[in-house]
N, C-alpha and C positions, 0 to 999 in steps of 0.2 A: 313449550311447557314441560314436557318430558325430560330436556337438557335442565332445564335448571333444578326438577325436582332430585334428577340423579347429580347435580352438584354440589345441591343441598346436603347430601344423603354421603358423598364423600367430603363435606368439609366436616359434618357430624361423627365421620366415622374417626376421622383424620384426630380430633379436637379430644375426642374419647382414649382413642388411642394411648395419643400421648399425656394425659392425662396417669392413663393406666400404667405406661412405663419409666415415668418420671423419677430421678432415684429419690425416695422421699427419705431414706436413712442417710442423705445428704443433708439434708432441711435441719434433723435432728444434730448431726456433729457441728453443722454453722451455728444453731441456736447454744448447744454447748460452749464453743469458740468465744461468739458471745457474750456470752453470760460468766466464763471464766475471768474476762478483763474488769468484772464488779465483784468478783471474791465469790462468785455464786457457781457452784459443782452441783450438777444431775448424775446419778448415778444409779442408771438402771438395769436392775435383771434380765428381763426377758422384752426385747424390743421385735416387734412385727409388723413386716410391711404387708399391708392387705394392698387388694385391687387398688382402691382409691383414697388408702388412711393410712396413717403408721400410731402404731399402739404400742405406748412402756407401760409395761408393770411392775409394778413395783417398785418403783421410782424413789430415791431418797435424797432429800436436796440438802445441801453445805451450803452455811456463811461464815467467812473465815475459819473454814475448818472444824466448824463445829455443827452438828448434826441439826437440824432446824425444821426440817418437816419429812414422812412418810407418806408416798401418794400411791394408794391400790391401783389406778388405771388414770393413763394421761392418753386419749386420741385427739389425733391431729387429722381432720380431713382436708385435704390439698383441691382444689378442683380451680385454680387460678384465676374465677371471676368470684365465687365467692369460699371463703374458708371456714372454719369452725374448730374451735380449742373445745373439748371437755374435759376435765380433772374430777375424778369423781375421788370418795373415801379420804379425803385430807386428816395427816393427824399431826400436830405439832410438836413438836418434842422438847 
């Protein structure tokens, strides 16, 4: 009983972990990559990898080269069974 709760307890650790040091500024230049092959450019300020999320600010999105939308905050939380997009403050241009 004791072996499996202390198994438990490093597969939980193990799963957080790697969770935690995933390169998630990875995640962002592939979804750039992309998004560049449909005319569509992300170009943001200030990009932060938290623990478990990567956050742009200030975000300004191109189609065909012409300026199309302003995003005050885009999180991204990673957690590989389930995920979550928030885009808050959209302004169109």
């Amino acid at each position: 009983m004791v072996k499996s709760i202390e198994l438990f307890a490093i597969i939980i650790i193990f799963l957080l972990s790697f969770v935690f040091f995933a390169p998630k500024i990875n995640i962002y230049y592939g979804m750039q990559h992309k998004l560049e092959k449909q005319n569509i450019i992300l170009n943001s300020e200030n990009i932060l990898d938290h623990a478990f999320s990567l956050e742009l600010q200030n975000t300004k999105v191109f189609y065909d080269q012409l300026e199309s939308a302003n995003i005050k905050q885009i999180e991204l939380n990673t957690f590989y069974i389930y995920n979550s997009l928030q885009i808050q403050d959209v302004k169109l241009s």
